[in-house]
C-alpha positions in Angstrom: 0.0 0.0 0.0 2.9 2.5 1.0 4.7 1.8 -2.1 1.2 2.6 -4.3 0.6 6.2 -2.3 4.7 7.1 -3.5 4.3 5.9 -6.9 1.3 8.4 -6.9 2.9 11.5 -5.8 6.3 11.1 -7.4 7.4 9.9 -11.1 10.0 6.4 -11.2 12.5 9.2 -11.9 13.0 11.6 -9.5 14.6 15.2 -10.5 17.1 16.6 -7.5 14.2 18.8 -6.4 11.8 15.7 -6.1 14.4 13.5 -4.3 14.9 16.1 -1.8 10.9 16.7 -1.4 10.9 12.8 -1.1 13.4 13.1 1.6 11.6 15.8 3.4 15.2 18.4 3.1 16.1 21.2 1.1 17.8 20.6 -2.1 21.1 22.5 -0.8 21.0 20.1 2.2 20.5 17.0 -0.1 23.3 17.8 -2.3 25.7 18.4 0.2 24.8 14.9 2.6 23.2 12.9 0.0 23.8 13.5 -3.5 27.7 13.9 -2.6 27.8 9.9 -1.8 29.4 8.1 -4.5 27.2 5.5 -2.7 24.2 6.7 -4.1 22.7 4.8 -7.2 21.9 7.4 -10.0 21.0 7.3 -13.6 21.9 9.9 -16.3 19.2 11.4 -18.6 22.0 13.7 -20.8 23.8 15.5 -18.6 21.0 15.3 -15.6 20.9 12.9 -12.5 17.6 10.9 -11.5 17.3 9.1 -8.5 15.0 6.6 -7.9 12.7 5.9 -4.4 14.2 2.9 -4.3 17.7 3.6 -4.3 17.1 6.7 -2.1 15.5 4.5 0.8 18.4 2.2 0.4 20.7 4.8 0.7 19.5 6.3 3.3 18.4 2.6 5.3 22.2 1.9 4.8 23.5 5.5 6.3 21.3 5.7 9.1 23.0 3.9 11.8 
């Protein structure tokens, strides 16, 4: 059920802006903790990251100890 409300409110790529919104932090704040991992799965549209809900729950499932 939780996974049908997200895939709702946000596409399966998420812009910066999104990721952070998922995230509930400002976009300054997730680049400079998040998006600064190397850890951090990403995909490349051109020249422009996407993240998706899955790899940003990971991420931050793995981090938060």
């Amino acid at each position: 059920m939780h996974n049908k409300l997200i895939q709702m409110e946000y596409p399966y790529l998420l812009t910066r802006e999104q990721a952070a919104s998922f995230l509930g932090v400002d976009p300054k704040s997730f680049d400079k903790y998040v998006r600064s991992q190397d850890a951090l799965k990403r995909f490349m549209i051109g020249r422009q990251e996407r993240y998706t809900v899955e790899a940003l729950t990971q991420f931050i499932t793995q981090h938060s100890i």
